[in-house]
N, C-alpha and C positions, 0 to 999 in steps of 0.2 A: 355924592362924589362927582367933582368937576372933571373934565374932558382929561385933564393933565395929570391928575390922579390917574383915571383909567387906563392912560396910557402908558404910566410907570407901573402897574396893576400886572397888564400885558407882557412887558418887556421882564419882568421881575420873572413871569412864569415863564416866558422863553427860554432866559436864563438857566432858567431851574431845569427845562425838561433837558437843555443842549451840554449840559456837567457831565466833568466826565464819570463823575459817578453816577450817574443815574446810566451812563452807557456800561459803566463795569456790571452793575444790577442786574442790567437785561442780560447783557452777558451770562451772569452768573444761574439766572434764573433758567437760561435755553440749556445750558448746562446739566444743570439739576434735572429738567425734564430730560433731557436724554437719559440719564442715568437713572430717574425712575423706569424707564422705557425698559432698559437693559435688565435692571433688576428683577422687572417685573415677565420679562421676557426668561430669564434664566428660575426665576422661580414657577414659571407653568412649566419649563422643560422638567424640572424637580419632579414636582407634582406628577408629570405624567413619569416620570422615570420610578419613582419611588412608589404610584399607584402598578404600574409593570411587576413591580420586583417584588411584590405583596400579591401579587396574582400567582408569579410563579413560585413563590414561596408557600402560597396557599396550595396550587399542584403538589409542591413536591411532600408536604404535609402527608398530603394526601396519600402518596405512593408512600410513605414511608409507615402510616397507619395500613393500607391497603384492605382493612376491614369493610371501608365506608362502601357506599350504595354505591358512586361513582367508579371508586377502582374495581372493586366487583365487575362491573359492566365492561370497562377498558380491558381487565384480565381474559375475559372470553376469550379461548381456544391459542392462550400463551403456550409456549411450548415448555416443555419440562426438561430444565438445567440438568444435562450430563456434562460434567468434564469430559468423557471420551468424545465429545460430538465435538471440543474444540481442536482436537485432535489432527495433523494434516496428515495424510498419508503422501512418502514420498515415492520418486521412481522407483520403478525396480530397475537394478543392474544386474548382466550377465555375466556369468565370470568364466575363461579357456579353461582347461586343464591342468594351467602351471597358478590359478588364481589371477591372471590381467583380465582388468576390465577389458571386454567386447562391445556392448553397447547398451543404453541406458533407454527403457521406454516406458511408458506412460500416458493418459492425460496430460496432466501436466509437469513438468521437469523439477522437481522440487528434490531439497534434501536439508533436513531439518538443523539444527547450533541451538545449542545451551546457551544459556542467557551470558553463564562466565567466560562463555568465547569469545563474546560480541565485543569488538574494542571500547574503550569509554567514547572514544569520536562518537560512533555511529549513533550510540544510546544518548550522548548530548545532542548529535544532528536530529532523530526525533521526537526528543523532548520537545525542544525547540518550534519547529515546524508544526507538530502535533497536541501537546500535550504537556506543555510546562510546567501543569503541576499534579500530573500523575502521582506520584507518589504520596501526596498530600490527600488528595478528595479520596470518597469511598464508592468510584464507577460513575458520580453526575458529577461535574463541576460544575455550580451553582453560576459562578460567576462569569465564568468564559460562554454558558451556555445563554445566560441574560446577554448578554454583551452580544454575540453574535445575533440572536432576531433582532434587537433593538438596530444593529448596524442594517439588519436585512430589512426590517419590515418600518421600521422609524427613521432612517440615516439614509436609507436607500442604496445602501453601498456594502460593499461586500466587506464583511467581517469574518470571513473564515466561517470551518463548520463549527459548533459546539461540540461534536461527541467527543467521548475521550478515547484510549487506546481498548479498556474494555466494552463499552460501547461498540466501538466498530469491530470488535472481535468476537461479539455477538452478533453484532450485524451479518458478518462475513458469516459465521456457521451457522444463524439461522432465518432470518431473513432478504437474501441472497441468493441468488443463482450464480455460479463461475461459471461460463461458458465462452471465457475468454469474450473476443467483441460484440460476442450476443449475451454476453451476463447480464441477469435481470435481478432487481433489488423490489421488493416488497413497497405499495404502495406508503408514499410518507405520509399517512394517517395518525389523526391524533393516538387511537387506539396501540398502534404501531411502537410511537416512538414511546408512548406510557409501559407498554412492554419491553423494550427494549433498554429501559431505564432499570424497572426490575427485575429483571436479568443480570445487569450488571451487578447493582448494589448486590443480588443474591452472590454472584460469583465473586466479590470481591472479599466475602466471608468465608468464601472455602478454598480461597488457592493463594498464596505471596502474591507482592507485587511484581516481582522477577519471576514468577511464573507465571502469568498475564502476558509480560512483556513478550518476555520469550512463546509463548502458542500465537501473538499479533504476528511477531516478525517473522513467522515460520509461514503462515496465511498470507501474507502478500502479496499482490498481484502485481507484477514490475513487465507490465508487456509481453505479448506475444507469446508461448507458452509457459513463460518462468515465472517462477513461485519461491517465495521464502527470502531471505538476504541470501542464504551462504549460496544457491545458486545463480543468484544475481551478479554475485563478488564473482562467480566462475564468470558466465557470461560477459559480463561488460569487463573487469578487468581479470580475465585468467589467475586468480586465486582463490582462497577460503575468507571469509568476510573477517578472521580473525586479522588478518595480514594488512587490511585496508589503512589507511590514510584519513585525513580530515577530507581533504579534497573529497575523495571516492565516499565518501559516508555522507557528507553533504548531497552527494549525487543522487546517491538512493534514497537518503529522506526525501527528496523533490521528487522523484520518480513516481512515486503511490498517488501522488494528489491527478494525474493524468498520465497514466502509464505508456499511454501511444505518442499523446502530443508531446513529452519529455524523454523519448528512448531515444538517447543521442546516437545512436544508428539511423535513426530515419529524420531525426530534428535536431541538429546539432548546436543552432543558437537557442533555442528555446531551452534546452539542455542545459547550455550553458549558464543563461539568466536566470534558472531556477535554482540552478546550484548556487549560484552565488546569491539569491536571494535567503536562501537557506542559511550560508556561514555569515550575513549581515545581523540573521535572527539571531543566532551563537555567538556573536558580538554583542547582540543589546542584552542577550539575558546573560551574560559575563560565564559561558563556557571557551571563552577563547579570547582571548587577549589583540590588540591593533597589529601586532605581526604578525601573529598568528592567522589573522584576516587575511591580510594584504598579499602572505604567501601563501595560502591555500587559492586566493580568487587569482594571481595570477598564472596557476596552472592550467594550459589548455588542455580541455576535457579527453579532445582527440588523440594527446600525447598517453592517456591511460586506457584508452581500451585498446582490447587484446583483437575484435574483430569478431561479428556473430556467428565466422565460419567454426573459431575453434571449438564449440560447445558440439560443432555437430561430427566433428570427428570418431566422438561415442555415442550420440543422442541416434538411436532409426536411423542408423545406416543400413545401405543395405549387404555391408559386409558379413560373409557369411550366412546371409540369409536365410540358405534352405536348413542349415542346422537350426537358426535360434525358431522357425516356426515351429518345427517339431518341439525343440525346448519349452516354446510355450503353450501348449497343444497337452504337452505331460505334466505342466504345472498347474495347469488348470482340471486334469484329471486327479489330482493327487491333492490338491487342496482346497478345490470345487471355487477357488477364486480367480477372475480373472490377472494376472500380473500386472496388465496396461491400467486397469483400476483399482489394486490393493498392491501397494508396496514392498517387493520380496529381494532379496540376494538370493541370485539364483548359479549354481557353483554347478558346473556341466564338467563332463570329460571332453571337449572339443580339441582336438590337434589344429591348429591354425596350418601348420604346413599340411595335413594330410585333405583338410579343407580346402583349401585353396586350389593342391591337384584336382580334387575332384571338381571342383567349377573353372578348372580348365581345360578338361576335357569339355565338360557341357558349351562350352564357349569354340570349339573346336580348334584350340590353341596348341594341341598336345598331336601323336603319331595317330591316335583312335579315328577313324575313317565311320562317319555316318554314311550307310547309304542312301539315305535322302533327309528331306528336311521333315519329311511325318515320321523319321523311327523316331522312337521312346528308348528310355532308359529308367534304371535303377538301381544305384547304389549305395552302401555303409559298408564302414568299414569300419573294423573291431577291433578292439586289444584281447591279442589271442588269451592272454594272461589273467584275466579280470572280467571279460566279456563283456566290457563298456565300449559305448559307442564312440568312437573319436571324429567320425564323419560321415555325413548323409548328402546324396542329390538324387537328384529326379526331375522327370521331365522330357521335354526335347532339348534340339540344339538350341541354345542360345536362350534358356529360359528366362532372363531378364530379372526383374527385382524379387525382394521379398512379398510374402503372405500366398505365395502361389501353391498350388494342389499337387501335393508330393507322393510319386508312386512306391 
């Protein structure tokens, strides 16, 4: 081949490689490897997703055989499912003479609602938040409970918790301590939550699911001493949880998930953004419709409560004090249980007006002349007709609050 051949040889290849198809080619080719890339990228996350869900599928096998050597071992020192241990005991209330509430005390201020009380709001608010398809699973939601570690321990991002409402309603009655801001929960050991699973499925065989519901919502912890919805609905908005709103139902579904950091008495934006995070969820899962949204979020929260004073109007006051000690002083002789920790109505013969004379004399309010500030005193006074006590004091002048030592 001569020089001039070679040269068209060259020029012919040049040609070839500078087309614009051979640029479409490369093109085409860096293409296709990205998308191998991606494919192959979306089929290891498979792989590892699908080998996950065959692990906890192979768990829950397991729990649901509970024969095998394994659950055997995780069962050690489970506790033994009573219905009555879900049970919440509420306050006891006092009641005058003519039957008016006096004052309500307790651990904690609770008072229990039927599942048929609770408005459809509240029960869609925490579906929503909690639990959206409670009613469907049998105590483990297979799929929200995958879904949360994957977002926890593979996504690194928070996916909410997995339990459902009976789950944590076993949780609460027996893995738990309520001790308000020193409440203590049961190490989250595997052992633990493999209990805490069989428990549920156990319970979900022996009670409705409106009766699940209802012993959750009654358990609640919504800050500071209140317990239950229908005392919550007292507290934050001065009513019965029947009477509530979408807004106010949205509130207390956001309330549970951090009862201190959301008690719009002491955190009023963060209150706010959970509540309206909540009626966003009841928009995506279609319990509320686009106006329905947009008029409940823009309700300010602060325009619905009633104020933390009014709950304590009747909550340990110390009205009437030196009566209700003795009242409970007699209730604990008579049913060998404390009232402040077992739930009682307790119906006294109390005179409110003949009460009040007598603590104000002890106050030195009245014509009754001490002669000094060391005498003592002691009085009741009785219904000549009946020989019920209408009213007790004791003490010195100016004996000051309740729980004091009555002569």
């Amino acid at each position: 081949m001569d020089q001039k051949e070679k040269n068209n040889k060259q020029a012919q290849d040049q040609f070839s490689e500078d087309t614009p198809s051979n640029s479409i080619n490369r093109d085409n080719e860096l293409e296709r490897a990205k998308k191998r890339k991606k494919i192959l990228k979306k089929e290891k996350r498979k792989k590892i997703f699908t080998g996950f869900l065959v692990f906890v599928l192979c768990i829950y096998m397991v729990i649901g055989v509970v024969g095998g050597k394994f659950a055997l071992e995780k069962m050690q020192g489970i506790p033994q499912l009573n219905v009555k241990d879900l049970l919440s005991e509420e306050s006891s209330k006092i009641y005058d003479g003519d039957g008016n509430l006096v004052t309500e005390i307790g651990t904690y201020y609770r008072e229990n609602i039927k599942y048929d009380d609770c408005p459809t709001s509240l029960v869609d608010a925490f579906l929503s938040i909690e639990d959206s398809r409670f009613f469907e699973h049998n105590g483990f939601d297979i799929p929200r409970f995958t879904k949360a570690v994957l977002d926890t321990y593979l996504l690194h991002r928070d996916g909410g918790g997995g339990s459902t409402f009976t789950m944590q309603l076993v949780k609460n009655s027996y893995f738990s301590i309520d001790d308000g801001d020193n409440s203590k929960e049961r190490e989250a050991t595997l052992d633990y939550k493999v209990q805490q699973i069989v428990l549920s499925m156990q319970l979900e065989t022996q009670l409705s699911k409106k009766e699940i519901f209802e012993l959750y919502m009654n358990k609640l912890n919504f800050g500071d001493r209140i317990r239950g919805v229908e005392k919550a609905s007292q507290y934050y908005f001065g009513k019965s949880a029947s009477d509530m709103n979408l807004s106010e139902s949205a509130l207390l579904a956001g309330i549970i998930n951090l009862p201190n950091k959301y008690n719009p008495y002491h955190y009023l934006d963060y209150a706010t953004k959970r509540r309206n995070e909540v009626l966003y969820l009841m928009l995506q899962h279609g319990y509320i419709d686009e106006n329905e949204y947009k008029l409940a979020k823009s309700i300010n929260v602060e325009d619905q409560l009633v104020g933390a004073d009014k709950l304590n109007e009747t909550s340990e006051n110390n009205k009437y004090a030196e009566y209700i000690d003795v009242v409970i002083e007699e209730a604990v002789k008579m049913t060998g249980k404390d009232p402040v920790v077992y739930g009682m109505n307790i119906y006294t013969a109390l005179n409110p007006t003949i009460q009040s004379k007598i603590e104000a004399i002890e106050r030195g309010e009245t014509s009754v002349v001490y002669a000094d500030d060391l005498m003592q005193t002691s009085m009741i006074s009785m219904n000549n007709k009946n020989g019920e006590i209408v009213g007790i004091g004791g003490g010195g002048k100016n004996p000051g609050g309740g729980r004091i030592f009555h002569r």
